[in-house]
C-alpha positions in Angstrom: -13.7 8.9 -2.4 -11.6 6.2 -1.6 -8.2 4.7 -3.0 -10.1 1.9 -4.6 -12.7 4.4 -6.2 -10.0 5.9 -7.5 -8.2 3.1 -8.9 -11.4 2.4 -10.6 -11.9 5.9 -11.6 -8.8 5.4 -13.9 -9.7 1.6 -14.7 -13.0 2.9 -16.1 -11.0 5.7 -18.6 -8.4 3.3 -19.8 -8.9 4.5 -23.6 -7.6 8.0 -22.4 -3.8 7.9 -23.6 -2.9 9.8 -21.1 -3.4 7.3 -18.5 -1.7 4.1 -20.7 0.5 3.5 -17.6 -1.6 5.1 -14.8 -3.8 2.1 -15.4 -1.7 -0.9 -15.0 -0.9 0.6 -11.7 -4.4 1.4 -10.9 -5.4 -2.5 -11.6 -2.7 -3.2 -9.0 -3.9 -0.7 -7.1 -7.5 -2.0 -6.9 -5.9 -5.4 -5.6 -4.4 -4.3 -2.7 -6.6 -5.0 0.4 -7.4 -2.1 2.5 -5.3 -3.4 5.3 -1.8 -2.3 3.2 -2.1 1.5 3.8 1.6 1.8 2.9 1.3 0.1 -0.5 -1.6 1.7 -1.3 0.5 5.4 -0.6 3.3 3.8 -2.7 0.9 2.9 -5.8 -0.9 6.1 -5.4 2.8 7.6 -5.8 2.8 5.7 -8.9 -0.7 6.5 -10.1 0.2 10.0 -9.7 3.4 10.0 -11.1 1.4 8.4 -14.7 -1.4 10.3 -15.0 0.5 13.9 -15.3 -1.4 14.8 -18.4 -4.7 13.5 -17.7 -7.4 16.8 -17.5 -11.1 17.1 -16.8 -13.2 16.9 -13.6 -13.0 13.6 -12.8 -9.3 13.8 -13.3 -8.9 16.8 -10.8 -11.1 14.6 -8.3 -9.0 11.7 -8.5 -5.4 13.5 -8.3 -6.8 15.4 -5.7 -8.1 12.9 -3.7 -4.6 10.8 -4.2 -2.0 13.5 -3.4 -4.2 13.5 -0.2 -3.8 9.9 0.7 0.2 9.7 -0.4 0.8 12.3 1.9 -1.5 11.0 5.5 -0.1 9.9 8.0 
């Protein structure tokens, strides 16, 4: 996975309510050129911080895949 998949992964549930704030951020997120590593960690902080009570598979997936990429180096 990459940070823009999972931008998109939240893009593409928007109607879940628990992401109503996780995906503003993830639209940002999915306009940030791969070239900003740092503001991609920063809106991955975000993302994570907004999709608290998001649950499923895909949800796991994606929150694991951006606690990962916040914390690289």
């Amino acid at each position: 996975m990459t940070f823009h998949e999972a931008c998109q992964a939240i893009v593409d549930n928007a109607e879940v309510k628990a992401l109503n704030w996780a995906v503003n951020y993830a639209k940002r997120g999915l306009m940030t050129p791969d070239l900003l590593i740092e503001a991609q960690k920063t809106q991955a902080l975000y993302i994570l911080c907004n999709m608290e009570y998001w649950r499923g598979a895909k949800a796991k997936e994606v929150r694991k895949f951006l606690n990962e990429f916040a914390k690289h180096e």
